[in-house]
ROLUM-654677 format. One record per atom (N, C-alpha, C, CB): residue in one letter; atom name; x, y, z. Coordinates in nm, 2 decimals, padded with zeros to 4 digits. Glycine has a CB too. Example, Ala and Ser with C-alpha at 12.3 -4.5 7.8 and 13.67 -1.06 7.14 Angstrom:
<pts>
code: A | site: N | X: 01.32 | Y: -00.57 | Z: 00.78 $
code: A | site: CA | X: 01.23 | Y: -00.45 | Z: 00.78 $
code: A | site: C | X: 01.32 | Y: -00.33 | Z: 00.78 $
code: A | site: CB | X: 01.13 | Y: -00.45 | Z: 00.90 $
code: S | site: N | X: 01.28 | Y: -00.22 | Z: 00.71 $
code: S | site: CA | X: 01.37 | Y: -00.11 | Z: 00.71 $
code: S | site: C | X: 01.29 | Y: 00.00 | Z: 00.79 $
code: S | site: CB | X: 01.41 | Y: -00.06 | Z: 00.57 $
</pts>
This chain:
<pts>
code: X | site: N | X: 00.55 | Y: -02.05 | Z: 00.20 $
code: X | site: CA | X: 00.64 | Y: -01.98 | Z: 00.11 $
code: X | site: C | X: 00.73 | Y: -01.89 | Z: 00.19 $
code: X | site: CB | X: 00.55 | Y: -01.89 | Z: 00.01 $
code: X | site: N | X: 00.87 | Y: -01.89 | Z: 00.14 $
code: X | site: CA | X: 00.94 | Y: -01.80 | Z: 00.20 $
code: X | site: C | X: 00.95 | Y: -01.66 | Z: 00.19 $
code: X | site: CB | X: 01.04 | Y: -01.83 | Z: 00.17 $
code: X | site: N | X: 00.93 | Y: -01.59 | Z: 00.28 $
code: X | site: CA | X: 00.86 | Y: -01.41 | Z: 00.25 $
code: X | site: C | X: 01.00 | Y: -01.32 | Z: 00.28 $
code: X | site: CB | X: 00.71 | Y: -01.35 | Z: 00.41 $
code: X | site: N | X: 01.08 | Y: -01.32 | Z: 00.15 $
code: X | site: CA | X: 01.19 | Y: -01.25 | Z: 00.13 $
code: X | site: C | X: 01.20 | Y: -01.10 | Z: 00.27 $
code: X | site: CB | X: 01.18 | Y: -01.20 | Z: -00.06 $
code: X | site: N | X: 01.07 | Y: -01.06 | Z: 00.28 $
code: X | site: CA | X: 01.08 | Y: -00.91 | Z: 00.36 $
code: X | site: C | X: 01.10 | Y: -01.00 | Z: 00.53 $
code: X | site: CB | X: 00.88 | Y: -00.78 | Z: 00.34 $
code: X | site: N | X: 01.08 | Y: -01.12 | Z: 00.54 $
code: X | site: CA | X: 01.06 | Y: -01.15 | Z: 00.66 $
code: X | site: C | X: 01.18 | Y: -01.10 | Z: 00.74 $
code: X | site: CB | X: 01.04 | Y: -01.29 | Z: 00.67 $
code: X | site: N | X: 01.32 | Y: -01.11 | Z: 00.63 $
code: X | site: CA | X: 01.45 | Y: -01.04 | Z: 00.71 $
code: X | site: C | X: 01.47 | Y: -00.90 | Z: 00.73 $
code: X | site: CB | X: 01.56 | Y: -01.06 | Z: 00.66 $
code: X | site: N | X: 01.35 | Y: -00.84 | Z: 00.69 $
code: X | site: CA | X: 01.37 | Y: -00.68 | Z: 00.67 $
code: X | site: C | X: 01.29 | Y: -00.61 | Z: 00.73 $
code: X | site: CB | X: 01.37 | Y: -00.64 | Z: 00.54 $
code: X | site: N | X: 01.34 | Y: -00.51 | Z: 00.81 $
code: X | site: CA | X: 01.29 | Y: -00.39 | Z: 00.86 $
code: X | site: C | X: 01.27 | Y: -00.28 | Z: 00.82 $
code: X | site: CB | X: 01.33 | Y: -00.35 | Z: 00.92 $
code: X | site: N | X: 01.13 | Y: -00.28 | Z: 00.77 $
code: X | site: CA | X: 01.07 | Y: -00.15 | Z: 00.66 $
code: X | site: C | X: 01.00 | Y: -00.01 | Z: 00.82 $
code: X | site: CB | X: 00.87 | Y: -00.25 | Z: 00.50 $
code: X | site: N | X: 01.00 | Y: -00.06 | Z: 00.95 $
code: X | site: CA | X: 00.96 | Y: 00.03 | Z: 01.01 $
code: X | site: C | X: 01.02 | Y: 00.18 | Z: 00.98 $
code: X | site: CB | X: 00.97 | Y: -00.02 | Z: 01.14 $
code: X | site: N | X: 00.90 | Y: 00.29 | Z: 00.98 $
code: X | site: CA | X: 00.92 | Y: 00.43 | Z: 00.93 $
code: X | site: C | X: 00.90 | Y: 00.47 | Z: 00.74 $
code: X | site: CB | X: 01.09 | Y: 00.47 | Z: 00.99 $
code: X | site: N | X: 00.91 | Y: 00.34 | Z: 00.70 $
code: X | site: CA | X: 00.87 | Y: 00.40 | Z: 00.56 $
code: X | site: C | X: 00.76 | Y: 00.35 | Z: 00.53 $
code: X | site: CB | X: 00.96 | Y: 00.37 | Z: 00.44 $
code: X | site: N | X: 00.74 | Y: 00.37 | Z: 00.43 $
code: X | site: CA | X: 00.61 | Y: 00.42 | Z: 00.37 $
code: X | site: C | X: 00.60 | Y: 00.34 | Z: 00.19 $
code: X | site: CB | X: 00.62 | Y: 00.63 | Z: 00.37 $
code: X | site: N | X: 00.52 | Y: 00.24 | Z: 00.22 $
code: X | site: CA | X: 00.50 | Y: 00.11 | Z: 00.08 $
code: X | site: C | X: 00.36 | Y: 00.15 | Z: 00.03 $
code: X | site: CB | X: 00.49 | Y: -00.09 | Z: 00.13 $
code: X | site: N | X: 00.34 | Y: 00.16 | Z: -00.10 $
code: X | site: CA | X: 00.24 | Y: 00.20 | Z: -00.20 $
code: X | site: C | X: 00.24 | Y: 00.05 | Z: -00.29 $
code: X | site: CB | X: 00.30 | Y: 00.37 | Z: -00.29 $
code: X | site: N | X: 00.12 | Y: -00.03 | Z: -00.28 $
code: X | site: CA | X: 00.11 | Y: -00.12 | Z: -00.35 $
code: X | site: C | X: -00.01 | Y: -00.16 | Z: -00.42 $
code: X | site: CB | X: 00.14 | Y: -00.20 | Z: -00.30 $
code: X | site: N | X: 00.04 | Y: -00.09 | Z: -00.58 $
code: X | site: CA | X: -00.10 | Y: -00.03 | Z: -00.67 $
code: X | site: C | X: -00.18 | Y: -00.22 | Z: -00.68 $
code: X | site: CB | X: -00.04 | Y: 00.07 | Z: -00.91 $
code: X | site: N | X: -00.32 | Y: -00.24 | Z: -00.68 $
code: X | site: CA | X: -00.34 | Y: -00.34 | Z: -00.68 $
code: X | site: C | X: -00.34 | Y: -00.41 | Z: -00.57 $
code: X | site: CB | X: -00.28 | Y: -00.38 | Z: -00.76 $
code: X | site: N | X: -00.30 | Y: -00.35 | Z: -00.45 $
code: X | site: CA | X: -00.33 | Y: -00.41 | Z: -00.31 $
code: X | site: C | X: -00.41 | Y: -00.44 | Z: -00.23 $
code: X | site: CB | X: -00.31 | Y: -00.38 | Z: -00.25 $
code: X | site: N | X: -00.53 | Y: -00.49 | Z: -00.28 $
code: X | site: CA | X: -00.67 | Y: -00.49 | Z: -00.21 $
code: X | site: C | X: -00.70 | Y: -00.66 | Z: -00.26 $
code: X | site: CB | X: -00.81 | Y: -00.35 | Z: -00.27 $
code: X | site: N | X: -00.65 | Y: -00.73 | Z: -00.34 $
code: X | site: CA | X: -00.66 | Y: -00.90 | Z: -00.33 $
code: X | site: C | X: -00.53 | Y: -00.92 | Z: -00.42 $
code: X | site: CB | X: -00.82 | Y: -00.97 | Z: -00.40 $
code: X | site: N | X: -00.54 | Y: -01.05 | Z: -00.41 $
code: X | site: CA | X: -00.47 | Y: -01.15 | Z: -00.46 $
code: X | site: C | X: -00.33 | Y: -01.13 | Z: -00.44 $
code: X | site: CB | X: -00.50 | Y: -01.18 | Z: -00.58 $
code: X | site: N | X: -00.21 | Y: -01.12 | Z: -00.51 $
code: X | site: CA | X: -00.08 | Y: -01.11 | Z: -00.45 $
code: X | site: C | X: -00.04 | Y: -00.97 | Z: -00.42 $
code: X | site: CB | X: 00.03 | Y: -01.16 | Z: -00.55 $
code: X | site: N | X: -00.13 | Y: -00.88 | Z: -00.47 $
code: X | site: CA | X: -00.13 | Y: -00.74 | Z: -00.44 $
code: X | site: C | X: -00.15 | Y: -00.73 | Z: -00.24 $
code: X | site: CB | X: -00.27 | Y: -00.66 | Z: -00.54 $
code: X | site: N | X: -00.25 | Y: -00.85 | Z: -00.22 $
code: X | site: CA | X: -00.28 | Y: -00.81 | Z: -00.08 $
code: X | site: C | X: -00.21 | Y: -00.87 | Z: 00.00 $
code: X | site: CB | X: -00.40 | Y: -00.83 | Z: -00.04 $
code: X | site: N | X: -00.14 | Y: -00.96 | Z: -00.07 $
code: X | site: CA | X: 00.00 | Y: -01.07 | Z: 00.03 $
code: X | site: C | X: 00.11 | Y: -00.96 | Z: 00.05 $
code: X | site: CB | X: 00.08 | Y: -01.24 | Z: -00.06 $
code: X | site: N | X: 00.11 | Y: -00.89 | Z: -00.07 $
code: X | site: CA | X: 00.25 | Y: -00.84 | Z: -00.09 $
code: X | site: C | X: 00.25 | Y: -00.70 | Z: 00.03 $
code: X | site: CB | X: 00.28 | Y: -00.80 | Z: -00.28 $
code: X | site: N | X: 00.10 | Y: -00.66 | Z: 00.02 $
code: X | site: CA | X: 00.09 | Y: -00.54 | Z: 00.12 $
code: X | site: C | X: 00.10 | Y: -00.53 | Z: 00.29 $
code: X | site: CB | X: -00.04 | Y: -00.50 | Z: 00.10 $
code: X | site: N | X: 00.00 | Y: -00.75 | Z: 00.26 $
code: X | site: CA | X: 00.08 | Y: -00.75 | Z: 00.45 $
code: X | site: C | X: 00.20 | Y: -00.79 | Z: 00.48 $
code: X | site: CB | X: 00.01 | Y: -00.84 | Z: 00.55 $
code: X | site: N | X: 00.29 | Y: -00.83 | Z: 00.38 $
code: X | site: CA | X: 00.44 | Y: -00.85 | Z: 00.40 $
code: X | site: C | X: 00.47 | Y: -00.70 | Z: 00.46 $
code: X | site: CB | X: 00.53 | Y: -00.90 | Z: 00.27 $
code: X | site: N | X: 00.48 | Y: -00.63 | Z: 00.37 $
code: X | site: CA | X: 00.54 | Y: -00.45 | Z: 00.41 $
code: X | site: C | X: 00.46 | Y: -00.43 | Z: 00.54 $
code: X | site: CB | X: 00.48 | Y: -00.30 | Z: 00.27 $
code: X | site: N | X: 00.30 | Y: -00.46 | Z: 00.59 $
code: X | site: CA | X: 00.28 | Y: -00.42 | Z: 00.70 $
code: X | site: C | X: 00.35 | Y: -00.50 | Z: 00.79 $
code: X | site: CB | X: 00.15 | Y: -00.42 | Z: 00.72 $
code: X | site: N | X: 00.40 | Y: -00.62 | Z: 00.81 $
code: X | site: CA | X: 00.42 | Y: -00.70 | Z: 00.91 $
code: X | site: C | X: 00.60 | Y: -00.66 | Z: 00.90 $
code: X | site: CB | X: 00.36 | Y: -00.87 | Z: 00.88 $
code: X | site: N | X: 00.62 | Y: -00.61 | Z: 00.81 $
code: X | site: CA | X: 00.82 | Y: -00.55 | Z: 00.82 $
code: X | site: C | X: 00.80 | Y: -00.45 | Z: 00.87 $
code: X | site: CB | X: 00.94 | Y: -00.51 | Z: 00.67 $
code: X | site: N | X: 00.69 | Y: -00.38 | Z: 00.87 $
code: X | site: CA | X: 00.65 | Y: -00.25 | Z: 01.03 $
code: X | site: C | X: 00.64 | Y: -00.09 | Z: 00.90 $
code: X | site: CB | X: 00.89 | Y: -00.23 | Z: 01.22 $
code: X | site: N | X: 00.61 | Y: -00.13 | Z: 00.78 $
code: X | site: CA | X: 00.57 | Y: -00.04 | Z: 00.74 $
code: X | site: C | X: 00.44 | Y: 00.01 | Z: 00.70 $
code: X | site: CB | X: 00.63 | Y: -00.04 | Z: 00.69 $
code: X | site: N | X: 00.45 | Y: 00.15 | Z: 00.73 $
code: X | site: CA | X: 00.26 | Y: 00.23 | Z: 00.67 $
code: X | site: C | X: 00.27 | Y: 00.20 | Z: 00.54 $
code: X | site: CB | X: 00.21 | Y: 00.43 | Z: 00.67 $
code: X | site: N | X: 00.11 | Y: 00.08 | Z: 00.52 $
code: X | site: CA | X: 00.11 | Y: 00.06 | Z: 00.39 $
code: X | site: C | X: 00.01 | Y: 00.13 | Z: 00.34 $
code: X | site: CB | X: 00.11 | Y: -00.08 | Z: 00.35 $
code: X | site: N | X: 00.00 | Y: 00.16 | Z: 00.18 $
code: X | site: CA | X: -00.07 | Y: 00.22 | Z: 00.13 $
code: X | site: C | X: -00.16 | Y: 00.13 | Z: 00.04 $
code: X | site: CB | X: 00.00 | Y: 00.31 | Z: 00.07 $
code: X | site: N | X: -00.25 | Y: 00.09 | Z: -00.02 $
code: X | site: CA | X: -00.28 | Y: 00.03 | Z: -00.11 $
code: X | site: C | X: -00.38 | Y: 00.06 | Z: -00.20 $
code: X | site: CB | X: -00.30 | Y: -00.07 | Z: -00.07 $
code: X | site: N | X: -00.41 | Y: 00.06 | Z: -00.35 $
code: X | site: CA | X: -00.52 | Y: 00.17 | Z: -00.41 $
code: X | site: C | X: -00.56 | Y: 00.07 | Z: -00.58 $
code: X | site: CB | X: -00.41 | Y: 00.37 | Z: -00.44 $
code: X | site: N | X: -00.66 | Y: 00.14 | Z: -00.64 $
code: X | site: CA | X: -00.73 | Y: 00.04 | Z: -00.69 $
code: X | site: C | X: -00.83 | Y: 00.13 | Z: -00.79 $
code: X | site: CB | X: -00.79 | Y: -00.06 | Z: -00.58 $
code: X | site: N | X: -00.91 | Y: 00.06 | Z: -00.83 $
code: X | site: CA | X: -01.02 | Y: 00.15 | Z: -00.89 $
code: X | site: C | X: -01.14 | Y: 00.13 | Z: -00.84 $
code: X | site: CB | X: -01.05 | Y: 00.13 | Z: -01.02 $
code: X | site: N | X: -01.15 | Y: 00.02 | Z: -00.72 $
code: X | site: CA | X: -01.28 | Y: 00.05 | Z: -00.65 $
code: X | site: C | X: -01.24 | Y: -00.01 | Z: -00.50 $
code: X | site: CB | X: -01.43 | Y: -00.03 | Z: -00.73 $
code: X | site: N | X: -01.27 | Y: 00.01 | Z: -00.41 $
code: X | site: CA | X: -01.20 | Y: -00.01 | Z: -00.27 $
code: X | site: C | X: -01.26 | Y: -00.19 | Z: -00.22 $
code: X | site: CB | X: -01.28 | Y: 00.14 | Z: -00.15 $
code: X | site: N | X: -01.19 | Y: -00.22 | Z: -00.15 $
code: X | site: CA | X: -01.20 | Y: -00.39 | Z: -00.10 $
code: X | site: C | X: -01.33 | Y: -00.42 | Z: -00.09 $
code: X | site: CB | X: -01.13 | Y: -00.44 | Z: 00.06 $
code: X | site: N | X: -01.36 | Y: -00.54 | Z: -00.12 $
code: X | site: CA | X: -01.49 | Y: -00.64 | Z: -00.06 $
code: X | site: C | X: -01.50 | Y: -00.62 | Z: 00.11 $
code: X | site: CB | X: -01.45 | Y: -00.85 | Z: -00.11 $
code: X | site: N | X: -01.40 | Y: -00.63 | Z: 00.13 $
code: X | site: CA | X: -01.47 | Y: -00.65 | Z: 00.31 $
code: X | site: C | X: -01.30 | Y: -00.56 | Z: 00.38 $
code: X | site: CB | X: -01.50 | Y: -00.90 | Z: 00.38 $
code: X | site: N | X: -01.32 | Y: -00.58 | Z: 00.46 $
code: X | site: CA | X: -01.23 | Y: -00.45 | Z: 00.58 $
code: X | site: C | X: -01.10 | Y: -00.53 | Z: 00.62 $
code: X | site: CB | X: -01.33 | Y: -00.39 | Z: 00.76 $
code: X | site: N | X: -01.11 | Y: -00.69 | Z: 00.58 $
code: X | site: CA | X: -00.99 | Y: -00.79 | Z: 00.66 $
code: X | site: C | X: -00.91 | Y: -00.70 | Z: 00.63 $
code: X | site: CB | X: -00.94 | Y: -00.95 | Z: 00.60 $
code: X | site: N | X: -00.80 | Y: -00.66 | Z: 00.72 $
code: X | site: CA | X: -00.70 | Y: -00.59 | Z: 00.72 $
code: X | site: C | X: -00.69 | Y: -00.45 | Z: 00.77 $
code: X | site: CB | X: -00.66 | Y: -00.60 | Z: 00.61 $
code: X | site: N | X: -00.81 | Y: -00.38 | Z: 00.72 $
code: X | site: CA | X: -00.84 | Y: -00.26 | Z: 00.74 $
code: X | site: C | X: -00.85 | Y: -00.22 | Z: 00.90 $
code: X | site: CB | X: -00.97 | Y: -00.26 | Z: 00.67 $
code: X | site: N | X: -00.79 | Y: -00.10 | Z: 00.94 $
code: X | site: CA | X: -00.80 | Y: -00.04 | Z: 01.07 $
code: X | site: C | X: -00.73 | Y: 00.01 | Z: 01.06 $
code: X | site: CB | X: -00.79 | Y: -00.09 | Z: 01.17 $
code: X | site: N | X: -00.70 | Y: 00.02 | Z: 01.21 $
code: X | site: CA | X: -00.56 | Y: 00.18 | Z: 01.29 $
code: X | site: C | X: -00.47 | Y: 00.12 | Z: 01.20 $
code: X | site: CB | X: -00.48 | Y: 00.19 | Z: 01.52 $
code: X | site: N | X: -00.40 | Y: -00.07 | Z: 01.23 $
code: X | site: CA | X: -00.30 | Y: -00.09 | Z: 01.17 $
code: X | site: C | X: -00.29 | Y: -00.13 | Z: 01.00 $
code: X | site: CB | X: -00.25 | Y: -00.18 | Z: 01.26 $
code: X | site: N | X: -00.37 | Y: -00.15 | Z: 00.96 $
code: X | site: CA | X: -00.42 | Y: -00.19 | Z: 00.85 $
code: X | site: C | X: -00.37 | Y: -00.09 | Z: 00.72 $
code: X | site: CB | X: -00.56 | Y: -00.20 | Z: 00.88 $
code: X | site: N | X: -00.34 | Y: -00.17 | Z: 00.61 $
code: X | site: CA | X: -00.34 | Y: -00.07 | Z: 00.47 $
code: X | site: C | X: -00.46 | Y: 00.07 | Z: 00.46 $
code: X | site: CB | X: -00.39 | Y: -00.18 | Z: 00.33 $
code: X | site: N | X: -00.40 | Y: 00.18 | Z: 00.40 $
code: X | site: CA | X: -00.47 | Y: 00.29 | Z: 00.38 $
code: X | site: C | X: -00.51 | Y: 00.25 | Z: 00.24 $
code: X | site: CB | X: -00.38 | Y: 00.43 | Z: 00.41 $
code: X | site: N | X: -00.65 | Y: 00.27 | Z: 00.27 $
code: X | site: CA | X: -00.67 | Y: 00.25 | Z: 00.07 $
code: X | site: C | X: -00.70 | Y: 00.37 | Z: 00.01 $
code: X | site: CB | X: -00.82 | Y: 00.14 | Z: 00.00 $
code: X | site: N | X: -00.67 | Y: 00.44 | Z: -00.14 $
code: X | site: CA | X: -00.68 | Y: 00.53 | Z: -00.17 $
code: X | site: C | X: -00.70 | Y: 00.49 | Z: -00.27 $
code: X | site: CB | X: -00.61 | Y: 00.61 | Z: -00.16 $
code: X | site: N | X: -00.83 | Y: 00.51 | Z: -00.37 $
code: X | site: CA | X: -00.89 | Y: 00.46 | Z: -00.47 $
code: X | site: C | X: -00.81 | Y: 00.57 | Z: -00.64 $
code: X | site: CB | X: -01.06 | Y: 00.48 | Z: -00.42 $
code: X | site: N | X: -00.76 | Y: 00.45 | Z: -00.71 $
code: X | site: CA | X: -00.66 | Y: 00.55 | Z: -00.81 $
code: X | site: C | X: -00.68 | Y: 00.46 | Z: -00.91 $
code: X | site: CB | X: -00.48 | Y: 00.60 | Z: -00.76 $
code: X | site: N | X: -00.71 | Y: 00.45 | Z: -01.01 $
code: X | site: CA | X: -00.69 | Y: 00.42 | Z: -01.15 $
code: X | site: C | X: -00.55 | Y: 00.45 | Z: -01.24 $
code: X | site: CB | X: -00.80 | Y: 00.50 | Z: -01.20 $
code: X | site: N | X: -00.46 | Y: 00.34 | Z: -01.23 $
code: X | site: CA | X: -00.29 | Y: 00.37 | Z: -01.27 $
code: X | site: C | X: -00.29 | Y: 00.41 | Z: -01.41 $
code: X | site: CB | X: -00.18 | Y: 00.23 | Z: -01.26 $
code: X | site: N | X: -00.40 | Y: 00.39 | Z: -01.45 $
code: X | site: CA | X: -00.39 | Y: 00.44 | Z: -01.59 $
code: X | site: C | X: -00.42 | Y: 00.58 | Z: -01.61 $
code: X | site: CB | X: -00.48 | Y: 00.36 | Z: -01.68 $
code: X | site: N | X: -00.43 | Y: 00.62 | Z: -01.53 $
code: X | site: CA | X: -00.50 | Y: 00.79 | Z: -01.57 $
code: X | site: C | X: -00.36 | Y: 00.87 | Z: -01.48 $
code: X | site: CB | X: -00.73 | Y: 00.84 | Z: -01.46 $
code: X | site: N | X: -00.30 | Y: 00.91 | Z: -01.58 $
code: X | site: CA | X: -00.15 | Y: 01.00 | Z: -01.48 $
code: X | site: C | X: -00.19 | Y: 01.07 | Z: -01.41 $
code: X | site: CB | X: -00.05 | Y: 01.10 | Z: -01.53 $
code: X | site: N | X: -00.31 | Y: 01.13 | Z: -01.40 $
code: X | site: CA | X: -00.36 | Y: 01.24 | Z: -01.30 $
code: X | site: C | X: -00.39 | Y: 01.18 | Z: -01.23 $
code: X | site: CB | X: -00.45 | Y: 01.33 | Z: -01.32 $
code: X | site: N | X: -00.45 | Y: 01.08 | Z: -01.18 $
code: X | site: CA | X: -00.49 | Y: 00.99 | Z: -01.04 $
code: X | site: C | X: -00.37 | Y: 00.94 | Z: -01.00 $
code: X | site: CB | X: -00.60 | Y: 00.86 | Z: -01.05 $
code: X | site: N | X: -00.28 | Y: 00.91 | Z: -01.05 $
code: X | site: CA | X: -00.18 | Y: 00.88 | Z: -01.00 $
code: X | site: C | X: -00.07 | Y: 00.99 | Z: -00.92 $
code: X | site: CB | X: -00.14 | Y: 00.83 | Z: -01.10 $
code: X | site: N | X: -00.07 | Y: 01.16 | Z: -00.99 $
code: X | site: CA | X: 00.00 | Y: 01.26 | Z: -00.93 $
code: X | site: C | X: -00.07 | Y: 01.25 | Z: -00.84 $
code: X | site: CB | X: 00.01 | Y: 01.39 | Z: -00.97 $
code: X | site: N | X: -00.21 | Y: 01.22 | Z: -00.83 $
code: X | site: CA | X: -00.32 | Y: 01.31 | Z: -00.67 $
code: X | site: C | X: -00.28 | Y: 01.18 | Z: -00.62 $
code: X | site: CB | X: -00.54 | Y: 01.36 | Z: -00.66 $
code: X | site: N | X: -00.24 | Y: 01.08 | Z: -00.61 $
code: X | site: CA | X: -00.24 | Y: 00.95 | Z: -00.53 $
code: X | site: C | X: -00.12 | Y: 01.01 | Z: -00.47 $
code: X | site: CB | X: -00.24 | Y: 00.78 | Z: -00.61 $
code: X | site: N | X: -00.01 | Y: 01.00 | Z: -00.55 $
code: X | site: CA | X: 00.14 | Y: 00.99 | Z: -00.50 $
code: X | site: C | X: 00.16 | Y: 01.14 | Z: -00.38 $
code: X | site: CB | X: 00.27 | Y: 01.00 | Z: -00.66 $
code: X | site: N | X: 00.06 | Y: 01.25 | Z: -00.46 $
code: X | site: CA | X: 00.02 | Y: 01.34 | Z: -00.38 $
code: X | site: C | X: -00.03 | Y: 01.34 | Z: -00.23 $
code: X | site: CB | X: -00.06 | Y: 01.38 | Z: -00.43 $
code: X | site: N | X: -00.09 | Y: 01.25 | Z: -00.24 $
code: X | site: CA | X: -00.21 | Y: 01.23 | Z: -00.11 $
code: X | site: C | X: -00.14 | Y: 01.15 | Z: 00.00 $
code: X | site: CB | X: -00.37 | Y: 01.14 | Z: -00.16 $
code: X | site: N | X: -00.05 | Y: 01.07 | Z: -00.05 $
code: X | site: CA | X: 00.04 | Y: 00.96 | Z: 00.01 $
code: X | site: C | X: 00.13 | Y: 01.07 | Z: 00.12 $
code: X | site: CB | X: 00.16 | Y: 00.85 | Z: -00.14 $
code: X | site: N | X: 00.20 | Y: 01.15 | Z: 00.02 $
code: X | site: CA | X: 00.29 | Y: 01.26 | Z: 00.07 $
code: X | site: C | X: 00.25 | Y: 01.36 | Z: 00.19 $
code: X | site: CB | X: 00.33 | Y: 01.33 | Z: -00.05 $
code: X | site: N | X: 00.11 | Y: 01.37 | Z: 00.14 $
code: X | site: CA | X: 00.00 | Y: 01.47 | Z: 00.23 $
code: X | site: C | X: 00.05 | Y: 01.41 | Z: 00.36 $
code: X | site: CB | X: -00.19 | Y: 01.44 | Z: 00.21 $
code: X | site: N | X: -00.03 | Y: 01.30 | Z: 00.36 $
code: X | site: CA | X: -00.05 | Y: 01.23 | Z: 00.51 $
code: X | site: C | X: 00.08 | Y: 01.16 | Z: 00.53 $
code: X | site: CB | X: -00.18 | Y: 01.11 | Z: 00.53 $
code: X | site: N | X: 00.16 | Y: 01.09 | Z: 00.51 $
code: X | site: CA | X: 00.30 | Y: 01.06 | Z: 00.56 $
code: X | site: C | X: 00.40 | Y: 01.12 | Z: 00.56 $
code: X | site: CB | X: 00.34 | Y: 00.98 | Z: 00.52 $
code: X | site: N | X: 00.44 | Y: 01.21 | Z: 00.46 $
code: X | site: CA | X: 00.54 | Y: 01.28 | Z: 00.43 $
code: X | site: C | X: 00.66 | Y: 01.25 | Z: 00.37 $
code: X | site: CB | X: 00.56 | Y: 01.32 | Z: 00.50 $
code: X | site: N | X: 00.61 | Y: 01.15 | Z: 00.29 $
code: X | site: CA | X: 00.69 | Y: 01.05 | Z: 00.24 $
code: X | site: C | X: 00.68 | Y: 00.93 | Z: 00.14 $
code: X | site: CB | X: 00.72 | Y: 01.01 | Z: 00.32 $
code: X | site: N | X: 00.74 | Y: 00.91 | Z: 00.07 $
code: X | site: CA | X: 00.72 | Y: 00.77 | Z: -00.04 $
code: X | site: C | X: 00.85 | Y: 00.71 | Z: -00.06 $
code: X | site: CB | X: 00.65 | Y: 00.81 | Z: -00.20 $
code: X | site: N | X: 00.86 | Y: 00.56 | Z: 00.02 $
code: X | site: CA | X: 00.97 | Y: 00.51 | Z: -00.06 $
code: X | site: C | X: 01.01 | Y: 00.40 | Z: -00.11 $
code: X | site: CB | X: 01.05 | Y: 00.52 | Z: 00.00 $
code: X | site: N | X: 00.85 | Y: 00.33 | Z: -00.09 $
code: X | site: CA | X: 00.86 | Y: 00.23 | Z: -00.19 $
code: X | site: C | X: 00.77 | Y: 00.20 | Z: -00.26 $
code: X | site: CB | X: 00.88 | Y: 00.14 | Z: -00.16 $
code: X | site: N | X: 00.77 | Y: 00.14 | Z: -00.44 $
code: X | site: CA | X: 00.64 | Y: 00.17 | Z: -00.47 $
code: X | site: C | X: 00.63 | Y: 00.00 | Z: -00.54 $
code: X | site: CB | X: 00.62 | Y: 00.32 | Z: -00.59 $
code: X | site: N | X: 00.51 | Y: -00.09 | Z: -00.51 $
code: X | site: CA | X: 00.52 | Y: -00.22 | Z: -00.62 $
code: X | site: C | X: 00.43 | Y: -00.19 | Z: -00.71 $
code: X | site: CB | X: 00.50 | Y: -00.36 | Z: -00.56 $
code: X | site: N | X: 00.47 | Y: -00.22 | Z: -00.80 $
code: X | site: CA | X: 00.34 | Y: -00.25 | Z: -00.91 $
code: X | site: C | X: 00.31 | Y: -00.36 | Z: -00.97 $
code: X | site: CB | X: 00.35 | Y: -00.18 | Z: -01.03 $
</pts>
């Protein structure tokens, strides 16, 4: 499959991809990692297993999109530790 980010340089920003712990959510998260950006990824219960997980790996932050208040403390927490948000998939 052709991976539209393959031409793009996301190094220094910062990708939030609610639903990023399987299925296109987790393709779509190691695209952003492999264009060189800190990915974020969050959910309502954290991954089956760690594939991906490490120094370079998605940050998971466990957030329920439906509750707006997990979502301020998410977008919050994102900002904490990077200082930054600039892209968000849903």
């Amino acid at each position: 499959m052709n991976n539209p980010l393959n031409s793009s340089d996301h190094t220094g920003r910062v990708a939030l991809v609610t639903g990023g712990t399987k299925g296109i959510g987790r393709h779509i998260a190691a695209a952003y990692a492999a264009a060189g950006a800190s990915v974020v990824v969050c959910g309502r219960t954290p991954p089956d297993d760690s594939a991906g997980a490490g120094e370079d790996g998605p940050t998971f932050i466990a957030c329920d999109v439906r509750e707006p208040e997990q979502v301020d403390a998410l977008v919050d927490a994102i900002v904490e530790r990077f200082g930054r948000l600039d892209v968000a998939v849903n």
